[in-house]
DSSP file (Angstrom, degrees, kcal/mol; ACC not computed):
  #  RESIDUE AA STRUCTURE BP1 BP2  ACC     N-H-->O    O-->H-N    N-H-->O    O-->H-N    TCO  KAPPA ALPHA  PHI   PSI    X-CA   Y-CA   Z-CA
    1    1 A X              0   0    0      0, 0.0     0, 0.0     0, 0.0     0, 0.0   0.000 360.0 360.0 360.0 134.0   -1.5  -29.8   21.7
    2    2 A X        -     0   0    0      1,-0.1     2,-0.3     0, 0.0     0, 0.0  -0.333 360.0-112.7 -63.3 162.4   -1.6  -30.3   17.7
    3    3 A X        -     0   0    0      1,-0.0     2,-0.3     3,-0.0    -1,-0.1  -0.784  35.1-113.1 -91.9 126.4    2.3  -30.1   16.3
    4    4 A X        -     0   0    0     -2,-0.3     2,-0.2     4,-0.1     4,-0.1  -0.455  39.9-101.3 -63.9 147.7    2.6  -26.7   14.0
    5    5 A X    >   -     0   0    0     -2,-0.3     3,-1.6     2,-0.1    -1,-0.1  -0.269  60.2 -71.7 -55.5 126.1    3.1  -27.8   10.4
    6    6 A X  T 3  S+     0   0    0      1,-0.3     3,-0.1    -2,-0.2    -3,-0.0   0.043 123.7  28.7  -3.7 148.6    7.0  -27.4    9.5
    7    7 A X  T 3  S+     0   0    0      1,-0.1     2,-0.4    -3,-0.1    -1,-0.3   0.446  93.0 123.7  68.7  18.5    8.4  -23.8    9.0
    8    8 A X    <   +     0   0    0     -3,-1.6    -1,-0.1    -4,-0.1    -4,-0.1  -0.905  28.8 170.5 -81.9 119.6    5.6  -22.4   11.7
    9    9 A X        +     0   0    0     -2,-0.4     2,-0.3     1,-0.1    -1,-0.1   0.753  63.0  34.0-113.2 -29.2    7.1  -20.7   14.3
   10   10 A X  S    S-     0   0    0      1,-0.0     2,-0.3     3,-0.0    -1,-0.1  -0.653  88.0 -93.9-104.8 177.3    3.9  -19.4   15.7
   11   11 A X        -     0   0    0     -2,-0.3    -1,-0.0     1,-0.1    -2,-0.0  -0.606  56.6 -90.8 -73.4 132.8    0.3  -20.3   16.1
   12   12 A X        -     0   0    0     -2,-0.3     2,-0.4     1,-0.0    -1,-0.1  -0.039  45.6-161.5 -57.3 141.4   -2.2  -19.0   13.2
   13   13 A X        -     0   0    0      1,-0.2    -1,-0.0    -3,-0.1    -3,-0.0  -0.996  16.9-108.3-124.8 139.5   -3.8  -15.5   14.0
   14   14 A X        -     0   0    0     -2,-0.4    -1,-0.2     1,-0.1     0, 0.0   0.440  35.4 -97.4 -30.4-170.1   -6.8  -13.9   12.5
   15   15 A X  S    S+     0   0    0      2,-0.1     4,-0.4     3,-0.1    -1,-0.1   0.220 117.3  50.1-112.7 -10.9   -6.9  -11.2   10.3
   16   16 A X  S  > S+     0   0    0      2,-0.1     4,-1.5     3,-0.1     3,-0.3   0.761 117.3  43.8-115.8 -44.0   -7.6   -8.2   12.6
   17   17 A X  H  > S+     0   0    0      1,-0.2     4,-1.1     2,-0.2    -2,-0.1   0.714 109.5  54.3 -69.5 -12.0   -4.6   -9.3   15.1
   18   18 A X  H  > S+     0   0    0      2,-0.2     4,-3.1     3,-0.2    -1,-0.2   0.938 115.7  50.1 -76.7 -52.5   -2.4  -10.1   11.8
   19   19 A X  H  > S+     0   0    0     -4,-0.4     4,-1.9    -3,-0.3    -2,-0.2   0.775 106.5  46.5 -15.1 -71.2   -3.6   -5.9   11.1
   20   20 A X  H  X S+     0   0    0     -4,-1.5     4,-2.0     1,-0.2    -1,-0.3   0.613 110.5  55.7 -93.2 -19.3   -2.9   -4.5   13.8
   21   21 A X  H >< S+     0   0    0     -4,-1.1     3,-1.0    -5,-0.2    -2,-0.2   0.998 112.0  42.7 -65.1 -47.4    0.7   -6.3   13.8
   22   22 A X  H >< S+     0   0    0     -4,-3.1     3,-1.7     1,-0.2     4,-0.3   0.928 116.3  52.7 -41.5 -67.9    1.8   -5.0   10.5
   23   23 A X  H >< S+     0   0    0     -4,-1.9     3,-1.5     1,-0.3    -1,-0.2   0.805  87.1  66.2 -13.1 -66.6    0.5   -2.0   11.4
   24   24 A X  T << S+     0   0    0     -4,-2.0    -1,-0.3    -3,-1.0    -2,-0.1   0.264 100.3  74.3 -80.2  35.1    2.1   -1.2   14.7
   25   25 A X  T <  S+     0   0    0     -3,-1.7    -1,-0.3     1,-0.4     2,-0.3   0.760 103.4  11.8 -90.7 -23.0    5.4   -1.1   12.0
   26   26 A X  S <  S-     0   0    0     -3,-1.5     2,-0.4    -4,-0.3    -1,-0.4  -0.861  89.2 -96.6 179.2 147.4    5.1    1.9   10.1
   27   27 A X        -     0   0    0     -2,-0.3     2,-0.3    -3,-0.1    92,-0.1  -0.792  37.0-130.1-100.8 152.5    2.9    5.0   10.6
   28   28 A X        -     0   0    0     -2,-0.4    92,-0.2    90,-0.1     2,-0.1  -0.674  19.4-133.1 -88.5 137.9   -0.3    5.2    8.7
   29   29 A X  B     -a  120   0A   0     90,-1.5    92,-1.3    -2,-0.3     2,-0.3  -0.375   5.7-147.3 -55.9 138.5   -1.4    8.2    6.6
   30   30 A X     >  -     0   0    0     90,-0.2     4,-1.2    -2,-0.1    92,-0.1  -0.797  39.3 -95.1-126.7-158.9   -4.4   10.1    6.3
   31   31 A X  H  > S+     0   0    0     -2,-0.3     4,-2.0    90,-0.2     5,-0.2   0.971 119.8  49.7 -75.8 -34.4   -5.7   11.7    3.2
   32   32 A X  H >4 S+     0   0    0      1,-0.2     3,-0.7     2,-0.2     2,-0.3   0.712 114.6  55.3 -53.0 -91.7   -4.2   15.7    3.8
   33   33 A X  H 3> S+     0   0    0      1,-0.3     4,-1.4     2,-0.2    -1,-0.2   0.518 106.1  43.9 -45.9 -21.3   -1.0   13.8    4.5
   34   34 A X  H 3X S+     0   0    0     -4,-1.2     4,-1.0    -2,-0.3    -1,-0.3   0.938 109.4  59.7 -73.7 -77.5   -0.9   11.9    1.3
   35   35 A X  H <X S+     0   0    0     -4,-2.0     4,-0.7    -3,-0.7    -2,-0.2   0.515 111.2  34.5  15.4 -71.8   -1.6   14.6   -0.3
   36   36 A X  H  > S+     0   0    0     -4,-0.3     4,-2.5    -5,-0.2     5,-0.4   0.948 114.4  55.9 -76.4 -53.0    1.1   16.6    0.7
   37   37 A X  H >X>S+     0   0    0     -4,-1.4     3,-2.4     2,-0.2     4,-0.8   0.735 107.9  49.8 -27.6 -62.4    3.5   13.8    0.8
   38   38 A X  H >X5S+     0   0    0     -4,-1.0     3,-4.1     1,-0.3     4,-2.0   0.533 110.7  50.7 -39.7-118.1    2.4   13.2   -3.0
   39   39 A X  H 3<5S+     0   0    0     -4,-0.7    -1,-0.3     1,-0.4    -2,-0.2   0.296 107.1  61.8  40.4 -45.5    3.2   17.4   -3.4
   40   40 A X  H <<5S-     0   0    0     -4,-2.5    -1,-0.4    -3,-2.4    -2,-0.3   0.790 130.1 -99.8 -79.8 -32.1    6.7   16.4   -1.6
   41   41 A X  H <<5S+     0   0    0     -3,-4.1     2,-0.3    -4,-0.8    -3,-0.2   0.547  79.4 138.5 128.9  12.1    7.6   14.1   -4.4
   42   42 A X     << -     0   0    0     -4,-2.0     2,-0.9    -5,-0.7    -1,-0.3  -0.609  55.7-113.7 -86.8 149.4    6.4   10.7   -2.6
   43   43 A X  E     -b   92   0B   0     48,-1.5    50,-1.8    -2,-0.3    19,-0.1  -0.770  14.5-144.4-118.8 117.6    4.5    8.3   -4.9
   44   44 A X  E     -b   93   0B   0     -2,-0.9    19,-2.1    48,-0.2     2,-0.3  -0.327  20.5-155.3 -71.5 143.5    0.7    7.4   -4.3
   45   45 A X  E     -bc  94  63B   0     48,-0.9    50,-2.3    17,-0.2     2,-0.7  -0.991   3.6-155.0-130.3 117.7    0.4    3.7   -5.2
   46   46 A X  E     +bc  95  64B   0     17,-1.8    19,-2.3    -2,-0.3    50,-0.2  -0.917  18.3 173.3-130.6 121.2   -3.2    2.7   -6.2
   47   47 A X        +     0   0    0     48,-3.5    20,-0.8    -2,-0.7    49,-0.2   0.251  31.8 125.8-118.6  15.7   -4.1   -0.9   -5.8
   48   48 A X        -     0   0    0     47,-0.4     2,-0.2    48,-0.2    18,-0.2  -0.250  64.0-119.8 -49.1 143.5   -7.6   -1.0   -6.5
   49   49 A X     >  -     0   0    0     17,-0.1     4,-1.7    16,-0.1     3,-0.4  -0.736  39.6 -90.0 -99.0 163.6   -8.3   -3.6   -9.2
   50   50 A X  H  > S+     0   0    0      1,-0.3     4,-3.3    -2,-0.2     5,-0.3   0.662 121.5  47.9 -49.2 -42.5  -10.0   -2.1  -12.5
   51   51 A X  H  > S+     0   0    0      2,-0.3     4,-1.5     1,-0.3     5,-0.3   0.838 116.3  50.6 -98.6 -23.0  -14.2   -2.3  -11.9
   52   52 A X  H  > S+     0   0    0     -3,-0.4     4,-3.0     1,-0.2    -1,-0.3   0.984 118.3  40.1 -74.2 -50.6  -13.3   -0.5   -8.3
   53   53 A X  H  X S+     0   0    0     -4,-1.7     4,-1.8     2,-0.2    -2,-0.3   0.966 119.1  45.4 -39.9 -64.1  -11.3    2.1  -10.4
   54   54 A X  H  < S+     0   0    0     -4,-3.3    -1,-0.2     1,-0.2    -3,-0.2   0.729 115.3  40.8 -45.3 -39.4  -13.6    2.2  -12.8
   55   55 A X  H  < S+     0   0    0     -4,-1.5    -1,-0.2    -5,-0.3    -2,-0.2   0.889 129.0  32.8 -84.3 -48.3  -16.6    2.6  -10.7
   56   56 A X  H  < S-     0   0    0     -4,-3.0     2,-0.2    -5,-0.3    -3,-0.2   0.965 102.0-129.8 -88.6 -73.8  -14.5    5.4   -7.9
   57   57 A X     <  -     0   0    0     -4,-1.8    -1,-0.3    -5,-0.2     2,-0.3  -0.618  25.6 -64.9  68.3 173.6  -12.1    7.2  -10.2
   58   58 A X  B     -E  135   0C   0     77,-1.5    77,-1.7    -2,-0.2     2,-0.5  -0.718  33.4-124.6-102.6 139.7   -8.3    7.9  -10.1
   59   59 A X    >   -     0   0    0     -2,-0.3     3,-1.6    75,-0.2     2,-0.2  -0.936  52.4 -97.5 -93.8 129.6   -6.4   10.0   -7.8
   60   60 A X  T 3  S+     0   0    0     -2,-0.5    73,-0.1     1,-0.2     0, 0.0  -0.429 102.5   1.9 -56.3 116.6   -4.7   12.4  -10.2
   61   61 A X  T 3  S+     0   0    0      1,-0.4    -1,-0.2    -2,-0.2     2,-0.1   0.316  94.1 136.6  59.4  11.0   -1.1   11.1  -10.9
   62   62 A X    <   -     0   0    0     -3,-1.6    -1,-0.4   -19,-0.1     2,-0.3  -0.497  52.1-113.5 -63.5 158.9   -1.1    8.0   -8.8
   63   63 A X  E     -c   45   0B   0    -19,-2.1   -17,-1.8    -2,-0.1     2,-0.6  -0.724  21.9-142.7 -67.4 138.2    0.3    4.7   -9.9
   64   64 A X  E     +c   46   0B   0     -2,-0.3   -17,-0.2   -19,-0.2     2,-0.1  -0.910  27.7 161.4-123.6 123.0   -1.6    2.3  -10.4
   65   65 A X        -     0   0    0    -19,-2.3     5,-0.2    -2,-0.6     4,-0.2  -0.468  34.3-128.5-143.0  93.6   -0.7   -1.1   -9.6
   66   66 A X    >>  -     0   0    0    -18,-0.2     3,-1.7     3,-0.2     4,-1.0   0.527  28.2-122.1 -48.1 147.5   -2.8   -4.1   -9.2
   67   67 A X  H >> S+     0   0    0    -20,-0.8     3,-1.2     1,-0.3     4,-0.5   0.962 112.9  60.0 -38.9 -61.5   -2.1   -5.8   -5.9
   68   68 A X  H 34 S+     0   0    0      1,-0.3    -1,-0.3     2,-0.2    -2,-0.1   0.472 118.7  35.5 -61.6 -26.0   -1.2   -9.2   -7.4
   69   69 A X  H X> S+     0   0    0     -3,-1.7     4,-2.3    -4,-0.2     3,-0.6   0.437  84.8 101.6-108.0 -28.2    2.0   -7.0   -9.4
   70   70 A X  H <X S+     0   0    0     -3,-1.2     4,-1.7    -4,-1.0    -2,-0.2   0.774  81.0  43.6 -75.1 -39.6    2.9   -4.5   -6.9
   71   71 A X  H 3X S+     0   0    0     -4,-0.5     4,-1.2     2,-0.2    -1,-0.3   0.836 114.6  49.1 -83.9 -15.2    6.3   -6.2   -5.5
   72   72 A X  H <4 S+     0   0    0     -3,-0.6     8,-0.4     1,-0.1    -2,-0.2   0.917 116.8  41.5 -74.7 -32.0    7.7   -7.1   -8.9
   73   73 A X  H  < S+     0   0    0     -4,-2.3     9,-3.2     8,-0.2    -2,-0.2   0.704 118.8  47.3 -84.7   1.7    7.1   -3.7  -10.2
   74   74 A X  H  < S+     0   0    0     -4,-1.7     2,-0.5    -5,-0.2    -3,-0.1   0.648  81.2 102.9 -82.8 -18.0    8.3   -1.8   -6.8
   75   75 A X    ><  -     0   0    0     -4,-1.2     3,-1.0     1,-0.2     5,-0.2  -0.526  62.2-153.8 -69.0 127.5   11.3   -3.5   -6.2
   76   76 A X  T 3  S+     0   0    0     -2,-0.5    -1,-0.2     1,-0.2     5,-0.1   0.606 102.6  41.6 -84.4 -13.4   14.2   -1.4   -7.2
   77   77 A X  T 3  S+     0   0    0     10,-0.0    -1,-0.2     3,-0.0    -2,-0.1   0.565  91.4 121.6 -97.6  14.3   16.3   -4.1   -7.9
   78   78 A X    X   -     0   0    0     -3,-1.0     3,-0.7     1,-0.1    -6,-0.1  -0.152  62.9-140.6 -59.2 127.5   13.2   -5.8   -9.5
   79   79 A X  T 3  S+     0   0    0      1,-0.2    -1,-0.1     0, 0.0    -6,-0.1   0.382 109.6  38.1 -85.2  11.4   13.8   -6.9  -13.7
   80   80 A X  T 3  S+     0   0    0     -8,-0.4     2,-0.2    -5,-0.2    -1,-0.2  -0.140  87.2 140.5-158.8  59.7   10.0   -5.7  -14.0
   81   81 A X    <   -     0   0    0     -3,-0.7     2,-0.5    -7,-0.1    -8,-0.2  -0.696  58.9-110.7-104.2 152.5   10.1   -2.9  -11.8
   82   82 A X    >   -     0   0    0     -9,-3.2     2,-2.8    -2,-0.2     3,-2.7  -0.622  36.7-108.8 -82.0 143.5    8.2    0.2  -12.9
   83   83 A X  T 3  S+     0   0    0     -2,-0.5     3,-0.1     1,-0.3    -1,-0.1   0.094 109.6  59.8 -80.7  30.4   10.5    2.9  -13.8
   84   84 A X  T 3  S+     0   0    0     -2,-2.8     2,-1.0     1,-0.1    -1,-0.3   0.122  78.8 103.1-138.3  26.4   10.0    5.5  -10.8
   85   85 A X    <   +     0   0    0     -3,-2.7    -7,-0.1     1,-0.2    -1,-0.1  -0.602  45.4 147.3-105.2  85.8   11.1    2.8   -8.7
   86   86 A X        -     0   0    0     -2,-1.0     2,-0.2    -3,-0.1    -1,-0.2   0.022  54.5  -1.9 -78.1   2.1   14.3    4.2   -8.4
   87   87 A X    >   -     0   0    0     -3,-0.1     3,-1.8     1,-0.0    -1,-0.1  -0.794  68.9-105.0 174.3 144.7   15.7    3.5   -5.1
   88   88 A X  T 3  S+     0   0    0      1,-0.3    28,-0.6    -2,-0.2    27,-0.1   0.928 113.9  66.1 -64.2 -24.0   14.6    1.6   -1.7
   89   89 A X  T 3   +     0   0    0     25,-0.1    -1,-0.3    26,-0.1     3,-0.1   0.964  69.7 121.2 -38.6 -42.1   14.1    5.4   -0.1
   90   90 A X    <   -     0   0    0     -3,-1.8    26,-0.5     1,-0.1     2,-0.4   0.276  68.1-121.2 -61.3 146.9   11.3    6.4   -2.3
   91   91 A X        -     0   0    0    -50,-0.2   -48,-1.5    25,-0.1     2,-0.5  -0.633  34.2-177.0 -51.2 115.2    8.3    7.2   -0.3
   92   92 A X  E     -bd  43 117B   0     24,-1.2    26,-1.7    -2,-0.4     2,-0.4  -0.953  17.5-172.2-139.0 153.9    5.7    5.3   -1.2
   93   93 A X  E     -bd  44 118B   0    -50,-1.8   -48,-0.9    -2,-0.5    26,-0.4  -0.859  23.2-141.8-147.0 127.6    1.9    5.4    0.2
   94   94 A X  E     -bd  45 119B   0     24,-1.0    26,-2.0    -2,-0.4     2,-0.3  -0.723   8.8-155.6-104.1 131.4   -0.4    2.5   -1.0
   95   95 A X  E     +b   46   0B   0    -50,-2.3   -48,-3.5    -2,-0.3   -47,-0.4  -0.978  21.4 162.3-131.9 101.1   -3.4    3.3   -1.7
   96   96 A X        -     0   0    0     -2,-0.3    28,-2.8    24,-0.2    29,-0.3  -0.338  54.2 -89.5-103.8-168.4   -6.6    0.4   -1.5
   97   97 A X  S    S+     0   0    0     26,-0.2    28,-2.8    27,-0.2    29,-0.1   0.930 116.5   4.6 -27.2 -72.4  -10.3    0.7   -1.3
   98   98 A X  S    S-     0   0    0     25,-0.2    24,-0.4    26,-0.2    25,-0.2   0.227 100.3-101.4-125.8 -28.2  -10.6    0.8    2.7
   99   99 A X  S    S+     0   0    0     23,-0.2    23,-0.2    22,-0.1    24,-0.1   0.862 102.7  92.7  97.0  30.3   -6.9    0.9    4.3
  100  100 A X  S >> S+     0   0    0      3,-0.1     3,-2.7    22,-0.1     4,-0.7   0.536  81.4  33.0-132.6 -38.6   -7.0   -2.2    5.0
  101  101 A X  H 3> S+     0   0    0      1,-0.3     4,-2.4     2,-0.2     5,-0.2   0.686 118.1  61.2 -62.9 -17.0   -5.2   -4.6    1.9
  102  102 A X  H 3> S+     0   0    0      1,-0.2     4,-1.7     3,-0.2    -1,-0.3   0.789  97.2  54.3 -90.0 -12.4   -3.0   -1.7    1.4
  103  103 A X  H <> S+     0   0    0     -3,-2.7     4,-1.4     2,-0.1    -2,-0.2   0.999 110.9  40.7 -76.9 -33.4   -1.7   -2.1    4.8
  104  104 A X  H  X S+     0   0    0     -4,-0.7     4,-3.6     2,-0.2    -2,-0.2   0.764 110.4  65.4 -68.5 -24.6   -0.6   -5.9    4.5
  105  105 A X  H  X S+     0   0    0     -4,-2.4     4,-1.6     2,-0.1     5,-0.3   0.972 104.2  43.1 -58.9 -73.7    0.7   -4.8    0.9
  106  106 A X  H >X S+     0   0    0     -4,-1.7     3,-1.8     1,-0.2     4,-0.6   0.721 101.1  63.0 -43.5 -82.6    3.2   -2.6    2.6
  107  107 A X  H >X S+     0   0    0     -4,-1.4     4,-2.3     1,-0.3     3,-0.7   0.493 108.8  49.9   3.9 -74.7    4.2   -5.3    5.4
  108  108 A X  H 3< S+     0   0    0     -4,-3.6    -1,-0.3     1,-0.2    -2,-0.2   0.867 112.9  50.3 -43.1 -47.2    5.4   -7.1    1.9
  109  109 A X  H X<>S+     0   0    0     -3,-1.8     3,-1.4    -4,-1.6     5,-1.3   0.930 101.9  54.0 -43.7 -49.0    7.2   -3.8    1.0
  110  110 A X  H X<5S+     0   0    0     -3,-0.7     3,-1.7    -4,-0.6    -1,-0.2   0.959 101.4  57.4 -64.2 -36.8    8.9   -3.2    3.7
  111  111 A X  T 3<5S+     0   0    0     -4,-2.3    -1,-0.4    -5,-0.3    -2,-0.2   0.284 103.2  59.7 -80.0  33.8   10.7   -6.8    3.6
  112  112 A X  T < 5S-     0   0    0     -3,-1.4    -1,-0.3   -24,-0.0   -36,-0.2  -0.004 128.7-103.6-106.3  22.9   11.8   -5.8    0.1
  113  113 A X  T < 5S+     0   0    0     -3,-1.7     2,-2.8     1,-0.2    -3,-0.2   0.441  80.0 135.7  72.5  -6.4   13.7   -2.7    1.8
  114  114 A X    > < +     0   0    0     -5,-1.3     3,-2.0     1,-0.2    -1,-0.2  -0.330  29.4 173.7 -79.0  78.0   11.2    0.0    0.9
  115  115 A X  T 3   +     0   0    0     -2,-2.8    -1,-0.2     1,-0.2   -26,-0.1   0.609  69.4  53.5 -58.8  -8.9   11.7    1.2    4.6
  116  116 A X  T 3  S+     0   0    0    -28,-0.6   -24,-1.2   -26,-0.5    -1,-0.2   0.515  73.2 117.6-122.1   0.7    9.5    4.3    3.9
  117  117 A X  E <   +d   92   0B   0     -3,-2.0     2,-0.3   -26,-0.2   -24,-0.2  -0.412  36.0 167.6 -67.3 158.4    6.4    2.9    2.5
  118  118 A X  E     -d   93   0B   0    -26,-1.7   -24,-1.0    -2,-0.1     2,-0.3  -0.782  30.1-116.7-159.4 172.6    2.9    3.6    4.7
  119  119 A X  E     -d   94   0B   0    -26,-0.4   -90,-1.5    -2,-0.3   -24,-0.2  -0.935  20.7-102.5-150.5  94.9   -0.2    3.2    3.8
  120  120 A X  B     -a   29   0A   0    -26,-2.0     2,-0.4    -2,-0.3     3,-0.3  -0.279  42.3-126.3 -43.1 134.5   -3.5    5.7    3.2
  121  121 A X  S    S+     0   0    0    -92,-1.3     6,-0.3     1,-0.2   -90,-0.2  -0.834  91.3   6.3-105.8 148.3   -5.8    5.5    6.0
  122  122 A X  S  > S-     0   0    0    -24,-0.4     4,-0.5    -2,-0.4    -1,-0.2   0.335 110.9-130.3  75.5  -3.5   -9.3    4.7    5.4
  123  123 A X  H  >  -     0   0    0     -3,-0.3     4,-1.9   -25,-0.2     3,-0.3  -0.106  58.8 -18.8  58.4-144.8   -8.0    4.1    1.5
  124  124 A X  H  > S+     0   0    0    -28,-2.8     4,-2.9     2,-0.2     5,-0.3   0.986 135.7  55.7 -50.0 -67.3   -9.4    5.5   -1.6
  125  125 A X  H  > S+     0   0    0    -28,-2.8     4,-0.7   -29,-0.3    -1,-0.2   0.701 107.4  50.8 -57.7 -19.4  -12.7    6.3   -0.1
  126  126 A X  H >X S+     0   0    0     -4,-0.5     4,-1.1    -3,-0.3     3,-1.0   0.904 112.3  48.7 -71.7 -76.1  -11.0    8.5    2.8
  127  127 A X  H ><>S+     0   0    0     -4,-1.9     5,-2.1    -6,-0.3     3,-1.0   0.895 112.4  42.8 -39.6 -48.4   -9.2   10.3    0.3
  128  128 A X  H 3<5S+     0   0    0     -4,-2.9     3,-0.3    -5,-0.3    -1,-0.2   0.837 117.3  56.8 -86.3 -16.7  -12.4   11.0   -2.1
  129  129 A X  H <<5S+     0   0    0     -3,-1.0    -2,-0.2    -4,-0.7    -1,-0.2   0.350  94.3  58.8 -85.5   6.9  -14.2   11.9    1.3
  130  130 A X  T <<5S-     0   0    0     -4,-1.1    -1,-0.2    -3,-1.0    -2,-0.2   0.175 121.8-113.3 -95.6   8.7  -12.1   14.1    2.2
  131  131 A X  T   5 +     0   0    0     -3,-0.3    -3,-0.2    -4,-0.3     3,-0.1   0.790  60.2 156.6  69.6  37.2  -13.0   16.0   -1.1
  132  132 A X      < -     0   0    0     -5,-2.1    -1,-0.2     1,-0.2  -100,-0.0  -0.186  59.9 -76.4 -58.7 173.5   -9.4   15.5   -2.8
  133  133 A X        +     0   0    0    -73,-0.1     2,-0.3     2,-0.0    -1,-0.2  -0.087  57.0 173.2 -69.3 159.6   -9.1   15.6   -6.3
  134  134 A X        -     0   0    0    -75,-0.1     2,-0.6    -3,-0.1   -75,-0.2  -0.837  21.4-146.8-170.4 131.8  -10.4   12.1   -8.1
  135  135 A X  B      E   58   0C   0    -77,-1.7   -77,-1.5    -2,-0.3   -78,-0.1  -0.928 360.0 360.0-106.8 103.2  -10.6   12.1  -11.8
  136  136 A X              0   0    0     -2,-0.6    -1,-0.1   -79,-0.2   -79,-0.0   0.757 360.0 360.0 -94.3 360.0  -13.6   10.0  -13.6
């Protein structure tokens, strides 16, 4: 048997078992429930990069924050955190494409303490197929 490389404690997993680990952490959303969450005072987290934005729309009064940003501006104790990440409670539901980069972005949230971020299911395109609001 090859030796794992230093600081491996398991053996490498795909990307769909990797998913569904992250996953079975936190419950997943679907769009009514964002929706209301949002309406409850939770904050929809939009990680599309621009030409997908561009191309889709906005969901009306998400944040928008590119993947590649999202745990330096969420972290509430973060020195270039965005200013309604106020506290490791907040509600948060990350918001991708497809559901599926926004779930591994939360994984990263949660080991920053944001114990209550989840995750849109089916992403942006669930959401605009359920015929929510989307601003172009």
């Amino acid at each position: 048997m090859d030796e794992l490389p230093t600081g491996i404690d398991e053996p490498p997993v795909g990307i769909d078992e990797l998913l569904e680990r992250v996953r079975a952490g936190f419950v997943r959303v679907g769009p009514q429930e964002a929706a209301t969450a949002a309406a409850d005072g939770a904050l929809l987290v939009d990680i599309r990069y621009a030409e997908l934005r561009e191309r889709d729309g906005l969901i009306p009064g998400a944040l928008v924050i590119e993947r590649n940003e999202l745990e330096w501006r969420l972290d509430p104790r973060g020195s270039h955190r965005a200013p309604q990440a106020v506290s490791h409670d907040l509600r948060i539901v990350v918001i991708c494409n497809e559901g599926y980069a926004s779930s591994l972005a939360v994984a990263s949230l949660r080991q920053l303490g944001l114990h209550r971020a989840t995750d849109l299911i089916g992403g942006f395109q669930a959401w605009r197929a359920a015929g929510l609001p989307v601003e172009v």
